[in-house]
SEVO-46677 format. One record per residue (C-alpha): residue number from 1; x negated, y, z negated. Coordinates in steps of 0.2 Angstrom, whole numbers, plus 2048, in hexadecimal, padded with zeros to 3 digits. Example, Ala and Ser with C-alpha at 12.3 -4.5 7.8 and 13.67 -1.06 7.14 Angstrom:
{resi=1 | px=7C2 | py=7EA | pz=7D9}
{resi=2 | px=7BC | py=7FB | pz=7DC}
This chain:
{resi=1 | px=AA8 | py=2AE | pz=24E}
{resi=2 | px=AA8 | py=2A1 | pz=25E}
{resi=3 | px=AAE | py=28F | pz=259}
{resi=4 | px=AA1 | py=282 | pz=257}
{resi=5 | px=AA1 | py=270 | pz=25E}
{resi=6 | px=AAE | py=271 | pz=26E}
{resi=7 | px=A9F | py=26F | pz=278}
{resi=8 | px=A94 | py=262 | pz=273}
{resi=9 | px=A94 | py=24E | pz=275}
{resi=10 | px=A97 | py=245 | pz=265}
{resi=11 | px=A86 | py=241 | pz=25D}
{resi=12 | px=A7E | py=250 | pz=268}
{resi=13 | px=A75 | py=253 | pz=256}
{resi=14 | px=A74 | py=261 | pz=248}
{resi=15 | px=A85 | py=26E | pz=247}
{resi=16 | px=A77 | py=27C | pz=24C}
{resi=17 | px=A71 | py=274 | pz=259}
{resi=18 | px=A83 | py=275 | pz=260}
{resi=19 | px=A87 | py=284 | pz=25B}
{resi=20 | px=A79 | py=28D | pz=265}
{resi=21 | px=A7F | py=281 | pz=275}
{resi=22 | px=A91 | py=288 | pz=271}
{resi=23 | px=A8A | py=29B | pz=272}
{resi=24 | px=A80 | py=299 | pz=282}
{resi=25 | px=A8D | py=28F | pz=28A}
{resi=26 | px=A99 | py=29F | pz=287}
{resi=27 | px=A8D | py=2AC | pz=28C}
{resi=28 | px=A8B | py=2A2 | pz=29D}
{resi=29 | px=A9D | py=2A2 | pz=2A0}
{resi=30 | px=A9D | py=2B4 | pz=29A}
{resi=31 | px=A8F | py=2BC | pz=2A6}
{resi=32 | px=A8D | py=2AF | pz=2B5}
{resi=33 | px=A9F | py=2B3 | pz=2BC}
{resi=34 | px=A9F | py=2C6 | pz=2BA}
{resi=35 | px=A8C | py=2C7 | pz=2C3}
{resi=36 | px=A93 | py=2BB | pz=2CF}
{resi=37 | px=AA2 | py=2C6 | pz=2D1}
{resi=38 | px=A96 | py=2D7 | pz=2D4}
{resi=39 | px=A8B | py=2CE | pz=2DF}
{resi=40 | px=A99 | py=2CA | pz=2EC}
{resi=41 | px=AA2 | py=2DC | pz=2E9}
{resi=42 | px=A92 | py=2E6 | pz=2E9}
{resi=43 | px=A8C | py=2D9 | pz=2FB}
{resi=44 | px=A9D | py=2DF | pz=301}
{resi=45 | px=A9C | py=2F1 | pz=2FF}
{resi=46 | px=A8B | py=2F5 | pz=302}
{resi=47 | px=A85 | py=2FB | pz=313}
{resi=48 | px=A7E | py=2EB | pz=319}
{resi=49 | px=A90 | py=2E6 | pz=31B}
{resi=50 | px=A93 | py=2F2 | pz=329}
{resi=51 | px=A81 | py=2F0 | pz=332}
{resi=52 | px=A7E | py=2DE | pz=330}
{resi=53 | px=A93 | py=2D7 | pz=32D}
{resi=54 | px=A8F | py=2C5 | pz=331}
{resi=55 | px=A80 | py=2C6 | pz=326}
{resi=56 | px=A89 | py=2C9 | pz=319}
{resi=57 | px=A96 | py=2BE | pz=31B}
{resi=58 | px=A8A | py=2B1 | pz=31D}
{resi=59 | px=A83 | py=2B4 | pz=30A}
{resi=60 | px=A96 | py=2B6 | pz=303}
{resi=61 | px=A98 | py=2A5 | pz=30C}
{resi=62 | px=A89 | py=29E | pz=302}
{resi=63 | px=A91 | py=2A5 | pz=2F2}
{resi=64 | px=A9F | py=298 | pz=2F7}
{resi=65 | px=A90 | py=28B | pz=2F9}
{resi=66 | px=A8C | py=28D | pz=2E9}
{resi=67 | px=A9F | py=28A | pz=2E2}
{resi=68 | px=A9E | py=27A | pz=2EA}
{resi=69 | px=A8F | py=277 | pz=2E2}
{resi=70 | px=A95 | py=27C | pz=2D0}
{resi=71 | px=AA5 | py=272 | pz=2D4}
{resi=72 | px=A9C | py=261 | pz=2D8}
{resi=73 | px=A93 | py=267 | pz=2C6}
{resi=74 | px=AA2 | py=268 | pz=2BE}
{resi=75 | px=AAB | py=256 | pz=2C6}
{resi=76 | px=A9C | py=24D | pz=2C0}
{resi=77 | px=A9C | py=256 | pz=2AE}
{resi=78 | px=AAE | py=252 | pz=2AD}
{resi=79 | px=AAB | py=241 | pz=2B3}
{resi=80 | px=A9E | py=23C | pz=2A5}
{resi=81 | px=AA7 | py=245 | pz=297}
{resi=82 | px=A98 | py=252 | pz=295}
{resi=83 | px=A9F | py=264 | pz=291}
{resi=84 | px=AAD | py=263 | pz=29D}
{resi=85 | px=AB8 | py=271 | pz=298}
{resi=86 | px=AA8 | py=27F | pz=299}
{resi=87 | px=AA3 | py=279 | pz=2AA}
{resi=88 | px=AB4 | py=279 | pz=2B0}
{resi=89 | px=ABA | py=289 | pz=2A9}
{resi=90 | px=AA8 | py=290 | pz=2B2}
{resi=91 | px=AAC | py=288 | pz=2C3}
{resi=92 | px=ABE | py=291 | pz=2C1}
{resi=93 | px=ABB | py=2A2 | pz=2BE}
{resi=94 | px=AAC | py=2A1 | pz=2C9}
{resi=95 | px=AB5 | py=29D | pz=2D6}
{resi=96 | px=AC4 | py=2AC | pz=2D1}
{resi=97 | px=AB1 | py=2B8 | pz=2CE}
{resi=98 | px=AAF | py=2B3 | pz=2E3}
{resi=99 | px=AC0 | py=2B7 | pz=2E7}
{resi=100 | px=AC4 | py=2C7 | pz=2DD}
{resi=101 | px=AB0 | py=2CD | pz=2E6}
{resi=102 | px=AB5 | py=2C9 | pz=2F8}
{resi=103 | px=AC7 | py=2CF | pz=2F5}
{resi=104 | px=AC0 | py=2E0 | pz=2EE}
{resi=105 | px=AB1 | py=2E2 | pz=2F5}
{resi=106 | px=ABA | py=2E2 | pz=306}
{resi=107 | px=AC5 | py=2EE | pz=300}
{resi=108 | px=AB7 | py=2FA | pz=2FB}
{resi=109 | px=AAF | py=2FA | pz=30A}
{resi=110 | px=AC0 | py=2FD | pz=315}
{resi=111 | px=AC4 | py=30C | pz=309}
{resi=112 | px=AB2 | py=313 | pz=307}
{resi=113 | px=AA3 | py=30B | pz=30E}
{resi=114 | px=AA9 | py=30A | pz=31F}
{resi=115 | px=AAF | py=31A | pz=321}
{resi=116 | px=AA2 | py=321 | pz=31B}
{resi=117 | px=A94 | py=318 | pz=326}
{resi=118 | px=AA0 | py=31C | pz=335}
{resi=119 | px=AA0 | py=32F | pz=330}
{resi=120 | px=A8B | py=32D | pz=32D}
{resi=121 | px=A8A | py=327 | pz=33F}
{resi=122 | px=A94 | py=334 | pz=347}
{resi=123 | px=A8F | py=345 | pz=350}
{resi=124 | px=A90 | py=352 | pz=345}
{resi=125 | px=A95 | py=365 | pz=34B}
{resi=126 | px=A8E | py=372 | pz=345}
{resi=127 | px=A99 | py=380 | pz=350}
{resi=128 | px=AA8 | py=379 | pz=35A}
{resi=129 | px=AB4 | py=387 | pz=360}
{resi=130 | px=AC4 | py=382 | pz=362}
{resi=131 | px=AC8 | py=392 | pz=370}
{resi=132 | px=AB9 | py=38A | pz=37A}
{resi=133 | px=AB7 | py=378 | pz=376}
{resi=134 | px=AC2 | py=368 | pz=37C}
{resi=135 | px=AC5 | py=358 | pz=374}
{resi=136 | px=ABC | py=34F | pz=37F}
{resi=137 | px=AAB | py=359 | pz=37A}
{resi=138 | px=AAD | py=354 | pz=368}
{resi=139 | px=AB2 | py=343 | pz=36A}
{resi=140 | px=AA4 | py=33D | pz=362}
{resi=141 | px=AA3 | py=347 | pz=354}
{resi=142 | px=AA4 | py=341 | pz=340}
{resi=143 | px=AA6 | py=354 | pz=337}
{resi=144 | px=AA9 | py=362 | pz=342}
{resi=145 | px=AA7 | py=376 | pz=33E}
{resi=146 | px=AB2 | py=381 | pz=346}
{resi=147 | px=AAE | py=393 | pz=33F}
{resi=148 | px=AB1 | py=39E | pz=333}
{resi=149 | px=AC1 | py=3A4 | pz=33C}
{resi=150 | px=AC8 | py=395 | pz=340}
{resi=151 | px=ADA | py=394 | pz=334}
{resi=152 | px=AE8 | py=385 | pz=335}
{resi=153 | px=AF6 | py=38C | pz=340}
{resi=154 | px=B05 | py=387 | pz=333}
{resi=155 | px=B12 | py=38F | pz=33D}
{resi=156 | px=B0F | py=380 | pz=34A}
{resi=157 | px=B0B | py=372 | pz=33F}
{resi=158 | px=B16 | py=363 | pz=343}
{resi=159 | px=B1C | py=351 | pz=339}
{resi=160 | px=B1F | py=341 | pz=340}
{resi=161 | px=B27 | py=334 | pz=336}
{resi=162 | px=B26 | py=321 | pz=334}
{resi=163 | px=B24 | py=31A | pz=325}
{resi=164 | px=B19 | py=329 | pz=31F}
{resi=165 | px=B1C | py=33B | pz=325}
{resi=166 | px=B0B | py=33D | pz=333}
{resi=167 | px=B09 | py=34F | pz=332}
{resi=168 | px=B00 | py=35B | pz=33E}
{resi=169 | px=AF7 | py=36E | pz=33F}
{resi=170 | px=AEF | py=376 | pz=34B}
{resi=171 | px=ADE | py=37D | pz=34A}
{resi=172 | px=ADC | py=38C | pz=352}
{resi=173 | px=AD4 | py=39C | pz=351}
{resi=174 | px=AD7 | py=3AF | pz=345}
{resi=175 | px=AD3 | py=3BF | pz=34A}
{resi=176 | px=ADE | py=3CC | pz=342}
{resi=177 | px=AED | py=3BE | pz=348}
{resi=178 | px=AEB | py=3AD | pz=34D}
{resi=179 | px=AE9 | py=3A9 | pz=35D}
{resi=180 | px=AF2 | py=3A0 | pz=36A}
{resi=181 | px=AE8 | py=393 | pz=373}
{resi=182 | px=AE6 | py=38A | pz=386}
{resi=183 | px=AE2 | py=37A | pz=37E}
{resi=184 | px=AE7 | py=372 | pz=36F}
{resi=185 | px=ADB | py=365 | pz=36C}
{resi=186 | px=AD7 | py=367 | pz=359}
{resi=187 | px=AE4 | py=362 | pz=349}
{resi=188 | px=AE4 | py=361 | pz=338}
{resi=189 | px=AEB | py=353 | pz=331}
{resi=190 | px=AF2 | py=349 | pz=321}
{resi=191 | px=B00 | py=33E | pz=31B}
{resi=192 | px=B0E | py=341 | pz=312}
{resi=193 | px=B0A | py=354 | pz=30F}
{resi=194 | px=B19 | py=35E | pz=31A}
{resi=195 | px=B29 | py=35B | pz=31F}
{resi=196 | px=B31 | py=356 | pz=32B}
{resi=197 | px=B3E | py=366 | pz=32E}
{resi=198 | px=B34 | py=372 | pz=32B}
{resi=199 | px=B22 | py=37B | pz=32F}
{resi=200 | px=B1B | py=378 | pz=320}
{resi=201 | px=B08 | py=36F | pz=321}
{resi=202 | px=AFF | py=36E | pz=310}
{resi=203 | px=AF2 | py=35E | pz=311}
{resi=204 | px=AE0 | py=360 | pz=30E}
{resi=205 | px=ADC | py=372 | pz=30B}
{resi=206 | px=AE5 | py=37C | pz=313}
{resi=207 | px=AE6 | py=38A | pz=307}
{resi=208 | px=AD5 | py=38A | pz=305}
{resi=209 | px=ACD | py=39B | pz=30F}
{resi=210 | px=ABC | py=395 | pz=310}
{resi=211 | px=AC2 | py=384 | pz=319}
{resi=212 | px=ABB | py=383 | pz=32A}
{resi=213 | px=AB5 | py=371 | pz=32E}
{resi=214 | px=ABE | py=360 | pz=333}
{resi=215 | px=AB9 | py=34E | pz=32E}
{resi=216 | px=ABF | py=343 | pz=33C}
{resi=217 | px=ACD | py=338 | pz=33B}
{resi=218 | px=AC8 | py=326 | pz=33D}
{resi=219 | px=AD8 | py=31B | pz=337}
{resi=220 | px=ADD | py=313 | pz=349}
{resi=221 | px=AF0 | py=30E | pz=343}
{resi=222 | px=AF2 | py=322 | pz=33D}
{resi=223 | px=AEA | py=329 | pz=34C}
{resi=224 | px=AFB | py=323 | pz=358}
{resi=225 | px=B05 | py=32C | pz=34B}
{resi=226 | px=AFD | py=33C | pz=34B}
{resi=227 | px=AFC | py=33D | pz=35E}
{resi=228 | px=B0F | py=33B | pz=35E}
{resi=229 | px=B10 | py=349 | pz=350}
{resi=230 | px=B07 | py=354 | pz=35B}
{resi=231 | px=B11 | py=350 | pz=36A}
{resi=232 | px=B20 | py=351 | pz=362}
{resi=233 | px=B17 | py=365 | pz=35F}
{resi=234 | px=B10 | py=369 | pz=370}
{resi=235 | px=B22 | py=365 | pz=376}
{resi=236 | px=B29 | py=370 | pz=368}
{resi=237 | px=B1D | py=37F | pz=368}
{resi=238 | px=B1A | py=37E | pz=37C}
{resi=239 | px=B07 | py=378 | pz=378}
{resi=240 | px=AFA | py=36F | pz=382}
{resi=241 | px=AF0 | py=362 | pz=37B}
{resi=242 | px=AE6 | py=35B | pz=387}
{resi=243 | px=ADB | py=34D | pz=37B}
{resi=244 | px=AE1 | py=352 | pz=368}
{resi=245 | px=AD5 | py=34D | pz=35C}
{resi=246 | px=AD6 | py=34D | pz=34A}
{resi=247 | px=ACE | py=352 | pz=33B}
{resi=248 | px=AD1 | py=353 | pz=328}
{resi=249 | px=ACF | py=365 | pz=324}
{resi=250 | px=AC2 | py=369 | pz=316}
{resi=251 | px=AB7 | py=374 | pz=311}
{resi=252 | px=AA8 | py=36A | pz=314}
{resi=253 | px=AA9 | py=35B | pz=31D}
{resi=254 | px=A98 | py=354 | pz=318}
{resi=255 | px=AA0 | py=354 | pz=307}
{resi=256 | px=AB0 | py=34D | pz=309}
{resi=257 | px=AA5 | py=340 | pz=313}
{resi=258 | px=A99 | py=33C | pz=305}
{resi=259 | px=AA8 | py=33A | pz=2FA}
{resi=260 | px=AAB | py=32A | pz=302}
{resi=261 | px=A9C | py=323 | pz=2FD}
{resi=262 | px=A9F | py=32A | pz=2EB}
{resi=263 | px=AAF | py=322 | pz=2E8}
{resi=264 | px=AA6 | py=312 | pz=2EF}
{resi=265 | px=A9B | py=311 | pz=2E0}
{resi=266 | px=AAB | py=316 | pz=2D4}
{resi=267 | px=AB3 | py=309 | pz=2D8}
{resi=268 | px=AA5 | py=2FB | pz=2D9}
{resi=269 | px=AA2 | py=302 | pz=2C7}
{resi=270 | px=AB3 | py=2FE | pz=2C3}
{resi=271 | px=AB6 | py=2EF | pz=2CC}
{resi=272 | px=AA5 | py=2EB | pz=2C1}
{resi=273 | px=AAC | py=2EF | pz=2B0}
{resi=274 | px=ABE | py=2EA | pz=2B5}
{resi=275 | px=AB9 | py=2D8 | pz=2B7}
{resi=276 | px=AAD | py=2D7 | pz=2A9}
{resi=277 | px=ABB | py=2DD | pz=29D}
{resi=278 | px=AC8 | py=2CE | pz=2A7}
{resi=279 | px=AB9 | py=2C1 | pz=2A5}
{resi=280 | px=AB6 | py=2C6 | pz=292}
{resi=281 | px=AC8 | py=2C2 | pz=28F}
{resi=282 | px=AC7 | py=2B1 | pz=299}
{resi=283 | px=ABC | py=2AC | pz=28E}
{resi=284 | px=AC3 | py=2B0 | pz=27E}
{resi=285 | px=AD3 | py=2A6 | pz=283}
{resi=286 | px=AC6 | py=297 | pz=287}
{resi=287 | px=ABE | py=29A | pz=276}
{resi=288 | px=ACF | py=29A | pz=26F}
{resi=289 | px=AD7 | py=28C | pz=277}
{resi=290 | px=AC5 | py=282 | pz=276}
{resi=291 | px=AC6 | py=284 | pz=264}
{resi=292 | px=AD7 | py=27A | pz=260}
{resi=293 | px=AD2 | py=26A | pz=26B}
{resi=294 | px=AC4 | py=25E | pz=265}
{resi=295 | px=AB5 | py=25E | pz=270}
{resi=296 | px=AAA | py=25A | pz=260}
């Protein structure tokens, strides 16, 4: 049962007259800071961030306009002694609902929607063969196929470690054997999945038999690594890698690239229900904390 009269002016009238100000005052400080909150997360994490950026930091920057607004509100409630302690509490987690969004929403899009826009926008290769084909061919390639005999060539997989372990396969070709190349230019990659003494690479899925595509590393910083990983192998194996790119190594890369965008929506669901549960909680301490002071 909410508290009445820790809202209200003295003399405001009838005890139901405050008691219905009371719950509409809580159900604003319930819902305005959560929609708030999934207006700037979803702004954030929706494709218009990476077509239009300043666009929409331009809008998020209005969501900061209208903080100010609410604050100068809430100084001039405070000021004349109407409901200060709801308008104050609003302007607060409002602006923590802004916060939380840009913080969020930026992290969403770096770990899904950006990726997954960047991988929408690239080539994709049908039939890439890595006897025939060269790095700089593929360069502009999202998802590539490589065949039905293409395999990982375990025996020559190598790790580089700083920090993480930066681990490295090439893909070549099997007929009966696998086969030694001219060229090098395509790996398989992942982190922390081998070690470093031993030819042992088990990232992505290589053990799975019908796994014959790559999705395109795109991770700058981890790209340096890798390419030291595979010199580090080339030097070892007496390779050549003329322009090594590298690829996750799936089954089907279109998946593994739609999966971005899925896990973009998992976690703008619960971003969504995460804040509503912190916000329902903020409230019932104001409730609780309002209904020991005397605002009647």
């Amino acid at each position: 049962m909410i508290p009445t009269g820790y809202l209200s002016r003295p003399g405001f009238g009838r005890k139901s007259a405050r008691q219905r100000l009371d719950v509409l005052s809580v159900f604003q400080c319930l819902f305005l800071p959560w929609l708030f909150f999934c207006a700037i997360f979803a702004l954030l994490s929706c494709s218009l961030h990476y077509y239009r950026p300043t666009l929409t930091y331009i809008l998020v920057a209005l969501g900061g306009l209208l903080l100010a607004s609410l604050c100068w509100t809430a100084f001039r409630m405070v000021k004349s002694l109407q409901e200060p302690s709801w308008y104050t509490f609003l302007f607060a987690t409002m602006v923590v609902a802004w916060l939380l969004g840009v913080t969020f929403g930026n992290m969403n899009f770096a770990a899904t929607t950006s990726p997954y826009f960047s991988y929408l926008n690239m080539d994709v290769l049908p039939e890439v063969s890595v006897e025939q084909s060269t790095g700089k061919e593929v360069m502009p390639a999202g998802r590539a196929y490589f065949g039905k005999s293409s395999v990982l060539d375990i025996r020559r997989s190598m790790a580089f470690k700083n920090v993480d372990t930066y681990c490295v396969a090439p893909i070549t070709t099997k007929k009966g054997v696998v086969q030694p190349l001219a060229n090098y230019d395509f790996w398989a990659v992942g982190l922390n999945c081998c070690s470093l003494n031993t030819a042992d690479f088990h990232c992505g899925e290589y053990q799975n038999p019908n796994a014959h595509s790559g999705l395109r590393l795109l991770n700058d910083e981890q790209r340096s690594f890798y390419r030291l990983a595979v010199e580090q192998a080339t030097a070892a194996y007496s390779l050549k890698a003329e322009h090594p790119l590298f690829f996750y190594w799936t089954e089907d890369g279109t998946a593994a690239m739609d999966s971005f965008r899925d896990n973009g929506y998992k976690y703008f669901l619960l971003g969504m229900l995460g804040h509503f549960a912190f916000q329902t909680i903020c409230v019932l301490v104001a409730i609780a904390a309002f209904s020991n002071w005397d605002f009647a």
